[in-house]
VOPAGU-2260 file (C-alpha; in pm, 1 decimal, decimal comma):
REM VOPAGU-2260
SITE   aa  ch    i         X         Y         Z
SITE  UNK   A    0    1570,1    1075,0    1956,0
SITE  UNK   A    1    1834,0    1245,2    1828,9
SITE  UNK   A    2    1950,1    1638,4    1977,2
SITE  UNK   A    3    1992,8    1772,9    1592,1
SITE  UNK   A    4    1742,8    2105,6    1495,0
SITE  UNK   A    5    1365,3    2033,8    1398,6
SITE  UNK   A    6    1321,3    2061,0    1043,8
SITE  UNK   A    7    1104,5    2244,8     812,8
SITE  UNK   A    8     864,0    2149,0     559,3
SITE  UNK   A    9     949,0    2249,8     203,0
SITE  UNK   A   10     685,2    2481,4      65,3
SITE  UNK   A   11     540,3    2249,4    -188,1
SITE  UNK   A   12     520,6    1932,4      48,7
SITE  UNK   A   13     143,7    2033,3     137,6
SITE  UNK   A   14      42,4    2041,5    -254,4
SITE  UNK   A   15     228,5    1739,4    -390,6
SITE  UNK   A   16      24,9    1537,1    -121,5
SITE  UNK   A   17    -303,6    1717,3    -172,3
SITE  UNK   A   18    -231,2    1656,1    -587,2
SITE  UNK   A   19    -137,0    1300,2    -504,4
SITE  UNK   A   20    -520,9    1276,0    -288,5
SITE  UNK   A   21    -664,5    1400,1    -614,3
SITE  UNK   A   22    -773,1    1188,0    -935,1
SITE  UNK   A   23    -794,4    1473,4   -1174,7
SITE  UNK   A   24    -432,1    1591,6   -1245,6
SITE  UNK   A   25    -259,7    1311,1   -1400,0
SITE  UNK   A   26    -513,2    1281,1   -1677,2
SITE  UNK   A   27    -493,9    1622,7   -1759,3
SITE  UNK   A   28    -150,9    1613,9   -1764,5
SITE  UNK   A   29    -145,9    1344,6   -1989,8
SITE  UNK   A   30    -458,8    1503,8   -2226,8
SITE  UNK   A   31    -241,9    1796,6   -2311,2
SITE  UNK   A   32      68,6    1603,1   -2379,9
SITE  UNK   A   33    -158,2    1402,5   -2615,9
SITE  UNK   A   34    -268,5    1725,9   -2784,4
SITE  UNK   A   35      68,4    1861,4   -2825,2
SITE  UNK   A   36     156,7    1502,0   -2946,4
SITE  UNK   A   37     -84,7    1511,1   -3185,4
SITE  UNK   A   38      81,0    1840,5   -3332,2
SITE  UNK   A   39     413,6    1713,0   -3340,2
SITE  UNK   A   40     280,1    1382,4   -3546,3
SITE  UNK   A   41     116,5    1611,6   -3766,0
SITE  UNK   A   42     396,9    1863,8   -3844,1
SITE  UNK   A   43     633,5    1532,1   -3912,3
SITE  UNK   A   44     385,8    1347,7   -4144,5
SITE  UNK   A   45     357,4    1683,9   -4353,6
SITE  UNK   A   46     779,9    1719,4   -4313,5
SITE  UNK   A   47     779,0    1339,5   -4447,8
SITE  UNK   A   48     584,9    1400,0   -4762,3
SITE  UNK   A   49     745,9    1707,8   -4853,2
SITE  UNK   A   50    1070,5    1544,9   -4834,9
SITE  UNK   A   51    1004,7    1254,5   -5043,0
SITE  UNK   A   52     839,6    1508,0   -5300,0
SITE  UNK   A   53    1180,6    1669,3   -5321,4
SITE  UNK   A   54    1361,6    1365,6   -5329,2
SITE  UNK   A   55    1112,6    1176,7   -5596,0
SITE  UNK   A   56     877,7    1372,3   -5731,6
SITE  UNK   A   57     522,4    1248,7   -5538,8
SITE  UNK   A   58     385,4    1109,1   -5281,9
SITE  UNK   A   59     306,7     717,5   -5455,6
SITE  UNK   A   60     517,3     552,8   -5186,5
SITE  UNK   A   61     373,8     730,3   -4898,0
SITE  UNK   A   62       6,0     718,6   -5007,9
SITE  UNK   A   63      36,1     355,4   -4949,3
SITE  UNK   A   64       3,8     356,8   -4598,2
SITE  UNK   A   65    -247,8     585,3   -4569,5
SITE  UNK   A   66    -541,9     324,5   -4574,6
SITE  UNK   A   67    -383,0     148,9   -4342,1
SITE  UNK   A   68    -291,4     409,1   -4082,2
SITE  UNK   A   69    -626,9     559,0   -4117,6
SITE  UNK   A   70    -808,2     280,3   -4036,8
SITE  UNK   A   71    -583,7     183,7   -3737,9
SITE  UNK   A   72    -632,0     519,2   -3594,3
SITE  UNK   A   73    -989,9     514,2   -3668,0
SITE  UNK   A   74   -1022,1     174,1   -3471,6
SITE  UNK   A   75    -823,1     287,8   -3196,5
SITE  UNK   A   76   -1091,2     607,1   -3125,3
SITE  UNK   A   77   -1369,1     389,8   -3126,2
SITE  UNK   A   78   -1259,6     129,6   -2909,1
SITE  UNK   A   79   -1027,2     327,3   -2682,8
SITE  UNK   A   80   -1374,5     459,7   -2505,8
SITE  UNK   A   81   -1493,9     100,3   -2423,6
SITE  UNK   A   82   -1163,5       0,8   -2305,8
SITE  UNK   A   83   -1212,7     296,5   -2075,9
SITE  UNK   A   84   -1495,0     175,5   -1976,7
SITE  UNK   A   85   -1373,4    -148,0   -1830,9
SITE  UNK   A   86   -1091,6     -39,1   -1665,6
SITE  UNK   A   87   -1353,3     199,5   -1478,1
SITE  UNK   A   88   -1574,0     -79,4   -1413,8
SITE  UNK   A   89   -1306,1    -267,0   -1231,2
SITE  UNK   A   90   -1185,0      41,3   -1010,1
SITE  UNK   A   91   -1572,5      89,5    -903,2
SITE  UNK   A   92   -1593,5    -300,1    -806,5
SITE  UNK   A   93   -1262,5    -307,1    -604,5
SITE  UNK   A   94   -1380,2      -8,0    -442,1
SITE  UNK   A   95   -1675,1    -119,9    -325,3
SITE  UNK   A   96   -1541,3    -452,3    -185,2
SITE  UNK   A   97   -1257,9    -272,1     -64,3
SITE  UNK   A   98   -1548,5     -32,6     131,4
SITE  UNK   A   99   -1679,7    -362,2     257,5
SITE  UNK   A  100   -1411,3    -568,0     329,8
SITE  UNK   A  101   -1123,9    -359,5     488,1
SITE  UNK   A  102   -1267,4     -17,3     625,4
SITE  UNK   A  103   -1397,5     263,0     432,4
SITE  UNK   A  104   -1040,1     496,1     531,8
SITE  UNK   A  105    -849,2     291,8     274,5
SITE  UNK   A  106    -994,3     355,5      10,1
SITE  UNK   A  107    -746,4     639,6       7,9
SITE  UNK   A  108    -458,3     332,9    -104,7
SITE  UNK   A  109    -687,4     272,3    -444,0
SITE  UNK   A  110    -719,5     708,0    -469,9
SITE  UNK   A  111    -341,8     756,8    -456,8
SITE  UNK   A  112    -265,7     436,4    -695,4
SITE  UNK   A  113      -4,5     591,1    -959,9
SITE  UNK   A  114     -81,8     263,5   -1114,6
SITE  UNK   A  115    -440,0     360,0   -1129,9
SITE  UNK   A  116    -398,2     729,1   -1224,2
SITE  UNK   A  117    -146,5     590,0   -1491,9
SITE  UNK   A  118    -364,5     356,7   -1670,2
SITE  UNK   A  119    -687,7     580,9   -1702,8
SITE  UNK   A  120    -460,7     883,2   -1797,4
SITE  UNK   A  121    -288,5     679,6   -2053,7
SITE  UNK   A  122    -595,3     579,6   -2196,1
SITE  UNK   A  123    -731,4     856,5   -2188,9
SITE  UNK   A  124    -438,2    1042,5   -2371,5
SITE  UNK   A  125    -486,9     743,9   -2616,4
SITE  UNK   A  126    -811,4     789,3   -2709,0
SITE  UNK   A  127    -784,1    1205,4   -2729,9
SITE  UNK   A  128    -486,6    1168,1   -2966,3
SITE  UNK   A  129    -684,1     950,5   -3224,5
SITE  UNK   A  130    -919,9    1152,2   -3205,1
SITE  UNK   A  131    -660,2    1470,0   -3308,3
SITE  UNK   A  132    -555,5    1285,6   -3566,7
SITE  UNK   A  133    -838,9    1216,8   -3737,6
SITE  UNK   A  134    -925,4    1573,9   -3722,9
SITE  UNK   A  135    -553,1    1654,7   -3901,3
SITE  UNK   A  136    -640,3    1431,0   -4193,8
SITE  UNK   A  137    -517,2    1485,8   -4573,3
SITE  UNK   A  138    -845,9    1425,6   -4736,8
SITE  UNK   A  139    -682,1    1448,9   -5106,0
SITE  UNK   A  140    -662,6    1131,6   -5328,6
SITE  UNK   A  141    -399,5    1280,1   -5565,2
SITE  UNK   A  142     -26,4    1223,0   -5451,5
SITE  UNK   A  143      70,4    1571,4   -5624,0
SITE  UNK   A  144    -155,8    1756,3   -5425,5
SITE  UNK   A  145    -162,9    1539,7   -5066,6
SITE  UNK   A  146      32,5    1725,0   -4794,6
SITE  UNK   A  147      20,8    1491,0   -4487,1
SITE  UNK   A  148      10,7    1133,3   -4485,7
SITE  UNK   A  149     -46,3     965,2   -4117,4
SITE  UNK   A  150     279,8     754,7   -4095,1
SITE  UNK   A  151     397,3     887,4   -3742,0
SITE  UNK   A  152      26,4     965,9   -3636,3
SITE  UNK   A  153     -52,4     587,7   -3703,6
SITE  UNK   A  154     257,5     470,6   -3533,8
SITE  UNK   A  155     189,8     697,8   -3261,6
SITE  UNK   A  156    -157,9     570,3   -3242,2
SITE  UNK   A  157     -11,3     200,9   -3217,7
SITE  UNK   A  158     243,6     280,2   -2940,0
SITE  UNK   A  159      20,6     414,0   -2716,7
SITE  UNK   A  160    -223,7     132,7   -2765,2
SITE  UNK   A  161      74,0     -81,9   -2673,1
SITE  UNK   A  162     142,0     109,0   -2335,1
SITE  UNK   A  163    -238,8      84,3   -2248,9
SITE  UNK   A  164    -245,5    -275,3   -2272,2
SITE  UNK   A  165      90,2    -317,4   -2063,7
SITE  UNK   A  166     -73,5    -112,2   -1808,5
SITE  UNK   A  167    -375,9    -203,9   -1794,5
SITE  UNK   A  168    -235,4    -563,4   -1752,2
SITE  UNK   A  169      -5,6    -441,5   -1473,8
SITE  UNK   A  170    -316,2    -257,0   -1344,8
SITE  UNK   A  171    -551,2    -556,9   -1276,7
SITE  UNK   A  172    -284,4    -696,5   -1116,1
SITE  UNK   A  173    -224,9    -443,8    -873,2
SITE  UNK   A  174    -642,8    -423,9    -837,8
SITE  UNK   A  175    -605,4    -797,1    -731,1
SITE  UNK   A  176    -333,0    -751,9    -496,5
SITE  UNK   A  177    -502,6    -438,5    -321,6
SITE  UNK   A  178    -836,2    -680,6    -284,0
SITE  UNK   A  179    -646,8    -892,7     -70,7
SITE  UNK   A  180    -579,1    -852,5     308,0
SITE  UNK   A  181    -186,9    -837,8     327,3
SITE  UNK   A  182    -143,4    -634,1      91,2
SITE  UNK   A  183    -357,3    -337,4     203,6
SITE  UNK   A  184    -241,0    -382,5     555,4
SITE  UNK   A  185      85,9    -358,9     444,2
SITE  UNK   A  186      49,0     -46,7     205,1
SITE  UNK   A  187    -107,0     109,6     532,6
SITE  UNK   A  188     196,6      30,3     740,8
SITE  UNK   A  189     403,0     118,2     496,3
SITE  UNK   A  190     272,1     466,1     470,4
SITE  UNK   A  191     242,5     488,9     885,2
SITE  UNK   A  192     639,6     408,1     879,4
SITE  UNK   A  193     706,0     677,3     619,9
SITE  UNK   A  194     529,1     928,8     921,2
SITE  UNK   A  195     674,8     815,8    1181,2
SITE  UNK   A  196    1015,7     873,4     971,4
SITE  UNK   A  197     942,7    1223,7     876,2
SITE  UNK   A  198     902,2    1253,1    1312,5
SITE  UNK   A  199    1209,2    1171,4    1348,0
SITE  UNK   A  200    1356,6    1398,2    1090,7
SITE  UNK   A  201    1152,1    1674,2    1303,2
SITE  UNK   A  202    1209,1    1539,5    1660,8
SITE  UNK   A  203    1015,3    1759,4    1956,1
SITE  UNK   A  204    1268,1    1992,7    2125,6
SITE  UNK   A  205    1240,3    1930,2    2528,4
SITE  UNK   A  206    1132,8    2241,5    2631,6
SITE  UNK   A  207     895,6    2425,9    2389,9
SITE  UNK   A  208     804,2    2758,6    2419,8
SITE  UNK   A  209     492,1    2785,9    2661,9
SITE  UNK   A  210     162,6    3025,7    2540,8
SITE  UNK   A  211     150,1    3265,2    2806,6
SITE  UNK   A  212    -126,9    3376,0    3027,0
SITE  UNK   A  213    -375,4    3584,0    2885,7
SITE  UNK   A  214    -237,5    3549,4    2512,1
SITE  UNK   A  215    -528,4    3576,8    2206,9
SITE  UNK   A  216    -687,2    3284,1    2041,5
SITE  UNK   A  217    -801,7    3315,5    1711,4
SITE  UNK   A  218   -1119,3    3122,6    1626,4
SITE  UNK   A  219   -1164,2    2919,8    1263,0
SITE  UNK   A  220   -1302,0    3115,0    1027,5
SITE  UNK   A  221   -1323,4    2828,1     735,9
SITE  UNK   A  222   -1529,8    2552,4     691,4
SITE  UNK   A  223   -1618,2    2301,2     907,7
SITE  UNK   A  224   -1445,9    1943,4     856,9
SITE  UNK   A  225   -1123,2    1712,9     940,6
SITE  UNK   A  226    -800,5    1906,8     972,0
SITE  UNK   A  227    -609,9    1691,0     748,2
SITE  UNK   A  228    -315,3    1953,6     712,0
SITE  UNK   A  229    -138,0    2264,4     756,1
SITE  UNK   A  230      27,4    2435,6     536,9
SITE  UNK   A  231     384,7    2511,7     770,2
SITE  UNK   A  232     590,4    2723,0     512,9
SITE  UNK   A  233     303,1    2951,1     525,5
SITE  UNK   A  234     216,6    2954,8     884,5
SITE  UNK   A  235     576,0    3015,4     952,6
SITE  UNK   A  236     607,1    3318,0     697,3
SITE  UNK   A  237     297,3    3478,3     912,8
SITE  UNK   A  238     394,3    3453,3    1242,5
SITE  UNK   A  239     746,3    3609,4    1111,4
SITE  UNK   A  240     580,6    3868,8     974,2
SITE  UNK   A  241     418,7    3971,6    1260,1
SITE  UNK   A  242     663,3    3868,5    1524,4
SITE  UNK   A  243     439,1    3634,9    1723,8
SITE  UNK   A  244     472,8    3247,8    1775,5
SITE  UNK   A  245     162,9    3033,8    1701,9
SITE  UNK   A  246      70,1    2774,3    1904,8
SITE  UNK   A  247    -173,3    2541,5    1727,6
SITE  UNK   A  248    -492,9    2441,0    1904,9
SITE  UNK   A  249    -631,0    2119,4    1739,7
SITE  UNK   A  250    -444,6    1821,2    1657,5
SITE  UNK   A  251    -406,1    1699,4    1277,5
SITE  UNK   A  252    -693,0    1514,7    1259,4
SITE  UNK   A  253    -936,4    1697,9    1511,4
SITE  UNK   A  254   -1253,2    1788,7    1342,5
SITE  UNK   A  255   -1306,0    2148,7    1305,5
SITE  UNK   A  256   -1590,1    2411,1    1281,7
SITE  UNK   A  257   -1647,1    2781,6    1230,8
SITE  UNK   A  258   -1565,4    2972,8    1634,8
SITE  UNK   A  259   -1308,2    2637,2    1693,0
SITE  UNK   A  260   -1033,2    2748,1    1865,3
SITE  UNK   A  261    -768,0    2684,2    1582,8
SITE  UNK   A  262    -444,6    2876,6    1706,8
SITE  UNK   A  263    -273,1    3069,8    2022,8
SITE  UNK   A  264     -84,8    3396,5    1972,0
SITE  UNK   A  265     235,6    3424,9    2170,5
SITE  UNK   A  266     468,6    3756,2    2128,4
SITE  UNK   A  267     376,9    4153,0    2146,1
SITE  UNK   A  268     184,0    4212,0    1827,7
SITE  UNK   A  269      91,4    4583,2    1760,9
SITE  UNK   A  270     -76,2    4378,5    1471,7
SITE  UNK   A  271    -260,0    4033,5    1508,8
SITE  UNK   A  272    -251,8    3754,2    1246,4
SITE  UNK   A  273    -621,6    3781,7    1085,8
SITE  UNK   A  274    -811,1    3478,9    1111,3
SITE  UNK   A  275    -869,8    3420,5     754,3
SITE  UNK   A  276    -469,7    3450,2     669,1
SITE  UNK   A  277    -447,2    3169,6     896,7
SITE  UNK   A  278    -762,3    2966,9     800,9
SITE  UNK   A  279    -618,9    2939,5     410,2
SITE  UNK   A  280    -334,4    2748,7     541,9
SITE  UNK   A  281    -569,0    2484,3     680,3
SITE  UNK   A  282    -668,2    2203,5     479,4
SITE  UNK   A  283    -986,6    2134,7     603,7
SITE  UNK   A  284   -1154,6    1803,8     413,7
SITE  UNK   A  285   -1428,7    1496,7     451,8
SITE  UNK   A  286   -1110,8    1287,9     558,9
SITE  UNK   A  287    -790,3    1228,5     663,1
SITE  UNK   A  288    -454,8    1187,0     555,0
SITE  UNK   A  289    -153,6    1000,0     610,9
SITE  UNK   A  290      18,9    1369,1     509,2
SITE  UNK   A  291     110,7    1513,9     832,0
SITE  UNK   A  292    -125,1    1267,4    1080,7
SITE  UNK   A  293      71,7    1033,5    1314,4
SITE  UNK   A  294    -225,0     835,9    1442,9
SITE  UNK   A  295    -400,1     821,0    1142,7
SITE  UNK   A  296    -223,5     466,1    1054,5
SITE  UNK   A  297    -320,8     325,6    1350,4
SITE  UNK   A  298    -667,7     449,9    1293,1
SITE  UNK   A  299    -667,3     216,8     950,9
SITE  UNK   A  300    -528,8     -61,6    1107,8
SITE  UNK   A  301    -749,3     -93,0    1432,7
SITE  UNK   A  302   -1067,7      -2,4    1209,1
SITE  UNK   A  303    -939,1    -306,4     956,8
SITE  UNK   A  304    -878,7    -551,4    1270,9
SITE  UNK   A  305   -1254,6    -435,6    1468,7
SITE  UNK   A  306   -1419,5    -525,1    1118,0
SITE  UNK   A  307   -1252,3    -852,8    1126,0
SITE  UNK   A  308   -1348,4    -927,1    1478,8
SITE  UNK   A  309   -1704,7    -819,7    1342,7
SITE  UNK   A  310   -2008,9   -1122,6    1438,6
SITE  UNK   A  311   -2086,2   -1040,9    1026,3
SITE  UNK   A  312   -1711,8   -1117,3     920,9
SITE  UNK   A  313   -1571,7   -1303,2    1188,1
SITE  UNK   A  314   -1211,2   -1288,1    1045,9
SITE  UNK   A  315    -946,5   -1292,1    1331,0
SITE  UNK   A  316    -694,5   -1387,7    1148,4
SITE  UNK   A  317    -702,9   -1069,6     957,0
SITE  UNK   A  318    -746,0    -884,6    1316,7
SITE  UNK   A  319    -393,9   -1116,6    1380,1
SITE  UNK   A  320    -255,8    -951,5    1089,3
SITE  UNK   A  321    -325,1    -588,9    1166,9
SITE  UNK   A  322    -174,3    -621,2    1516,5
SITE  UNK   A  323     113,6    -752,4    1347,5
SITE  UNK   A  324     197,4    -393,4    1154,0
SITE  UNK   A  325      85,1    -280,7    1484,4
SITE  UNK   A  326     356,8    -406,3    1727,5
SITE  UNK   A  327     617,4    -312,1    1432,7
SITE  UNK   A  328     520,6      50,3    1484,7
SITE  UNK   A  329     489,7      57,0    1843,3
SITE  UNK   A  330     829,1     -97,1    1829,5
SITE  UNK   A  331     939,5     230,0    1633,9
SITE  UNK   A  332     746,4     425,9    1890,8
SITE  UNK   A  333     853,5     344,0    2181,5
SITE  UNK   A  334    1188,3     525,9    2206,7
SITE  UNK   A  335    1083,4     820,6    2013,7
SITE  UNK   A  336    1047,0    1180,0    2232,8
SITE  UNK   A  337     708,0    1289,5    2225,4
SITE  UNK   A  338     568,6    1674,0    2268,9
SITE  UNK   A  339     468,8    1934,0    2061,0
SITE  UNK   A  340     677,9    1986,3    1712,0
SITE  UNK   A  341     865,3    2361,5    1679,4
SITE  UNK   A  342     936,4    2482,0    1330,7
SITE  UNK   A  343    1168,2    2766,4    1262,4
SITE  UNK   A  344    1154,5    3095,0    1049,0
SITE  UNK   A  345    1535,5    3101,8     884,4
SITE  UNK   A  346    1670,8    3338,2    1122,7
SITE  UNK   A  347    1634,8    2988,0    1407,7
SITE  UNK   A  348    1359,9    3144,9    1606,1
SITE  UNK   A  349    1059,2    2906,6    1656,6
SITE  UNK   A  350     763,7    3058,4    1502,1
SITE  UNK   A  351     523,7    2738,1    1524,9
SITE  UNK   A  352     389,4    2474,3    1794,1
SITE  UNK   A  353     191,7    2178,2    1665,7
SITE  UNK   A  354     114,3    1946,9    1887,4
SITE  UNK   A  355      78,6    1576,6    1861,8
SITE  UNK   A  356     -23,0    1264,8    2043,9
SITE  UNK   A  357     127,4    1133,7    2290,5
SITE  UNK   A  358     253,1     808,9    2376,1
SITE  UNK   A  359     -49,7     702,3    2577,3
SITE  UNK   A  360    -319,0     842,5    2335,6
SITE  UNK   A  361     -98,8     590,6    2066,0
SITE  UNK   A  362    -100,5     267,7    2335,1
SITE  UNK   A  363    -483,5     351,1    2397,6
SITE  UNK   A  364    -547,2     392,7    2021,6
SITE  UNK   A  365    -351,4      61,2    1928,8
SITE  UNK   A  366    -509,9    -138,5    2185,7
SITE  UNK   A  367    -840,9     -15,9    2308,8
SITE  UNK   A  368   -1058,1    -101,5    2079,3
SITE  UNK   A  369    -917,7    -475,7    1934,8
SITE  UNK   A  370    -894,2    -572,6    2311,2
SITE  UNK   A  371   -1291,1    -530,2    2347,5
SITE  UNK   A  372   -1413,2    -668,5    2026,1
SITE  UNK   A  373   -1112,0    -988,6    2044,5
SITE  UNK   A  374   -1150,2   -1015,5    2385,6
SITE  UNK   A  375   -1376,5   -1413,1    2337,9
SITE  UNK   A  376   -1075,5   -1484,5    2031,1
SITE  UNK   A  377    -811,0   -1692,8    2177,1
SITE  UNK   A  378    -603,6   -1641,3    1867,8
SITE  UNK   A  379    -664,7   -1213,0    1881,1
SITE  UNK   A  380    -600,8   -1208,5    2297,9
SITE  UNK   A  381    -250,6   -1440,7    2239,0
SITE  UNK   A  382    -137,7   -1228,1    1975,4
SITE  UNK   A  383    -183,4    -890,6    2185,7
SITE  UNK   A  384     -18,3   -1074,2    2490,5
SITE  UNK   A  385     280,4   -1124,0    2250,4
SITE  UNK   A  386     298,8    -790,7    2114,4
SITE  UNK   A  387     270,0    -642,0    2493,9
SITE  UNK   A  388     532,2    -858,9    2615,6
SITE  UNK   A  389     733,1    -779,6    2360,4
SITE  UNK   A  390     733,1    -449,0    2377,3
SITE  UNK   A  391     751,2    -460,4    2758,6
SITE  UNK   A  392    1118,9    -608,1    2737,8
SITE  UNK   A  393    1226,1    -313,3    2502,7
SITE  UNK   A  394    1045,8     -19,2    2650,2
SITE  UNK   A  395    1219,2     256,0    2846,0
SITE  UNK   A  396    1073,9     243,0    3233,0
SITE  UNK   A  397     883,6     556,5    3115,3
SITE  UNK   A  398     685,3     405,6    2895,4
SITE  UNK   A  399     647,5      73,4    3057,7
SITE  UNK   A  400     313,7     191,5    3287,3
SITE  UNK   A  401      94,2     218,5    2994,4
SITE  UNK   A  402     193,9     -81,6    2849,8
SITE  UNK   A  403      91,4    -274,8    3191,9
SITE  UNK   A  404    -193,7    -105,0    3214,8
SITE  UNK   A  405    -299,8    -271,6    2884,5
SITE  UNK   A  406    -180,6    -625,2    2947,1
SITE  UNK   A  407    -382,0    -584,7    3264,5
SITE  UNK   A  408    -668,9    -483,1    3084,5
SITE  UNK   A  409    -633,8    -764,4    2902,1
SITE  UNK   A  410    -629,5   -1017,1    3142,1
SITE  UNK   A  411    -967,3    -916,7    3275,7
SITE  UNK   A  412   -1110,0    -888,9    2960,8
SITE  UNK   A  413   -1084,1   -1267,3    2902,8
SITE  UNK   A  414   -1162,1   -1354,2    3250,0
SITE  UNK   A  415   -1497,8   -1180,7    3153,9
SITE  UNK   A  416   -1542,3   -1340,0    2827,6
SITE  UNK   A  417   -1381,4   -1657,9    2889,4
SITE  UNK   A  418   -1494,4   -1845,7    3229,4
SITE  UNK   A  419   -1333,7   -2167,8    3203,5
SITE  UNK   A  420    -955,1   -2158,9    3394,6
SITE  UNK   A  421    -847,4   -2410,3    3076,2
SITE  UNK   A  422    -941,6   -2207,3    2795,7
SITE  UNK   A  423    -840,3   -1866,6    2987,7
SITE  UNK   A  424    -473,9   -2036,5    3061,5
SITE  UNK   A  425    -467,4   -2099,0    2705,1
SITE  UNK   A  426    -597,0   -1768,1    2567,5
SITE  UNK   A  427    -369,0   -1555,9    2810,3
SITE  UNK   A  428     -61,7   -1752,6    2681,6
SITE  UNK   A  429     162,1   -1512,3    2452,1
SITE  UNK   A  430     205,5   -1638,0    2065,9
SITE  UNK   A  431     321,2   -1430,4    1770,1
SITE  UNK   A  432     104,3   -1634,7    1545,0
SITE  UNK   A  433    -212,8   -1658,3    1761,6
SITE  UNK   A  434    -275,1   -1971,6    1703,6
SITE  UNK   A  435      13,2   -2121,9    1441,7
């Protein structure tokens, strides 16, 4: 770990995540740039025809298309709405096998899916500006008196049923990919390296300021439910305010309830935080998030590897492939500082503490759990005797007791499950691929 200054989160970090977690606010994004579409069409059709009246005369030339362009944007409203429909109907099946397959905690991959939020948005959008348009139609039959003929509404119409089939196409493939076990196992590691990256932009300082003795605890006065994040720009700009340094109680990820413990005033205060200031920068949900939560990666990737090692899946090469993107981010790990995080007001003085796990609660939470389910799988217990030995011969000598404590866990384990000296010899032996 590097000696440079902790970081601090940019104000809007907390909502683009919690608007990313949400399904509602690309579509109506995308619904009012189809209305304002829609007027834009409109104003140019009516521009068109009352150009080519002052260049010709009437509107013969233009009426033309009108059929045409009607009935393409009339098709297009009516069939957008099935189309909808089906791409629905495929997001609710890869859900549910997803639920059944992986672990219910990523479903979060097929939430956050721009892909996903694209194609339904789109579609949306497509079907809400045919509708528009039909709404902004020239009902006249006489080219002197028409006013607006739907050339650019019909084109419009046709280029947006264009994009919707090019996603939707890129869409089912995604769907397919996410359905499959390397791929969501990687999406999960690939989010768990993005965390551990933002760590290291905000390494622990050695020495954090200690709560001292007698100092007030304020008790949660929100709702009960999973701390999934906190909102540091704002917890910052109140302990400035008052002059105090909070020290936060429960971990991201820690479930929560009203009279929890939630933070730890440090300073002379003739004024206390209140309770509910600090409760609205909570984000208190059903779930977690890979936002601000360090172990929540793990989490996905033991929970996919247990369900693997399940009697009703019985899958350990999957569990093979989780401890894979498990060893790569112990590997990141394992030099890293650990201890609580400090952010800074702009004048350099720390105003918040927010703790984090350690390295053992990471080695327990990475291990634990696949070591007692894989325990009677050869191919599970040589994998984790590779990762641990691995690790062992890159680890620091501070971090090397936990690590032994785990491969010696391991070797009783399979002299539990396994009796026979043969099969024990040959499930103790290290092997990156389990068994080829």
């Amino acid at each position: 770990m590097t000696d440079r200054r902790p970081g601090r989160y940019r104000p809007l970090s907390p909502l683009r995540e919690h608007l990313r977690e949400s399904f509602w606010f690309a579509p109506l994004v995308t619904c009012v740039a189809a209305v304002l579409l829609s007027g834009v069409t409109a104003w140019l059709d009516e521009a068109v025809v009352t150009a080519s009246v002052a260049e010709t005369g009437s509107a013969d030339e233009l009426m033309r298309f009108t059929g045409a362009a009607k009935s393409v944007v009339s098709t297009v409203s009516s069939a957008m709405l099935t189309f909808i429909g089906v791409v629905f109907s495929i997001s609710l099946v890869a859900l549910q096998m997803g639920a059944s397959q992986f672990s219910p905690r990523v479903l979060r991959l097929y939430v956050r899916s721009r892909l996903t939020k694209a194609t339904f948005s789109v579609c949306l959008a497509t079907f809400l500006f045919a509708l528009l348009v039909q709404l902004s139609y020239d009902d006249s039959t006489d080219p002197a008196k028409v006013t607006s003929v739907p050339v650019f509404s019909g084109l419009g119409s046709l280029l947006l049923v264009l994009l919707s089939l090019a996603l939707f196409v890129l869409y089912v493939q995604s769907t397919m990919r996410l359905l499959r076990v390397p791929h969501v196992i990687d999406r999960v590691a690939n989010e768990s390296v993005a965390v551990i990256l933002q760590y290291r932009r905000m390494p622990p300082e050695p020495q954090p300021p200690a709560v001292p003795e007698g100092a007030p605890t304020l008790l949660h006065e929100g709702r009960s439910g999973v701390l999934r994040d906190v909102n540091i720009g704002r917890l910052v700009r109140i302990a400035r305010k008052h002059d105090v340094v909070l020290h936060l109680v429960p971990r991201i990820g820690d479930f929560i309830t009203p009279g929890t413990p939630i933070v730890r005033v440090a300073g002379a205060a003739d004024r206390p935080p209140r309770p509910r200031g600090i409760a609205l920068a909570l984000n208190v949900g059903v779930d977690r998030t890979m936002h601000q939560d360090l172990s929540f990666g793990f989490r996905q990737l033991v929970d996919i590897a247990i369900r693997a090692l399940s009697p009703a899946v019985n899958d350990p090469t999957t569990a093979v492939q989780a401890i894979d993107r498990i060893h790569q981010l112990l590997g990141m790990l394992v030099h890293e500082s650990f201890g609580d995080l400090c952010f800074r007001d702009r004048a350099g003085a720390v105003r918040l503490v927010e703790p984090v796990p350690d390295w053992q609660s990471v080695v327990d939470l990475a291990f634990t759990e696949i070591r007692l389910c894989g325990a009677g799988h050869p191919q599970v217990t040589r994998r984790l005797a590779a990762a641990l030995d691995d690790l062992l011969l890159i680890s620091p000598d501070r971090r090397r007791s936990q690590l032994l404590e785990q491969r010696r866990l391991l070797d009783r384990a399979v002299v539990e499950q396994l009796p026979d000296p043969e099969v024990r010899a040959f499930a103790l032996l290290p092997d990156r691929q389990g068994i080829g």
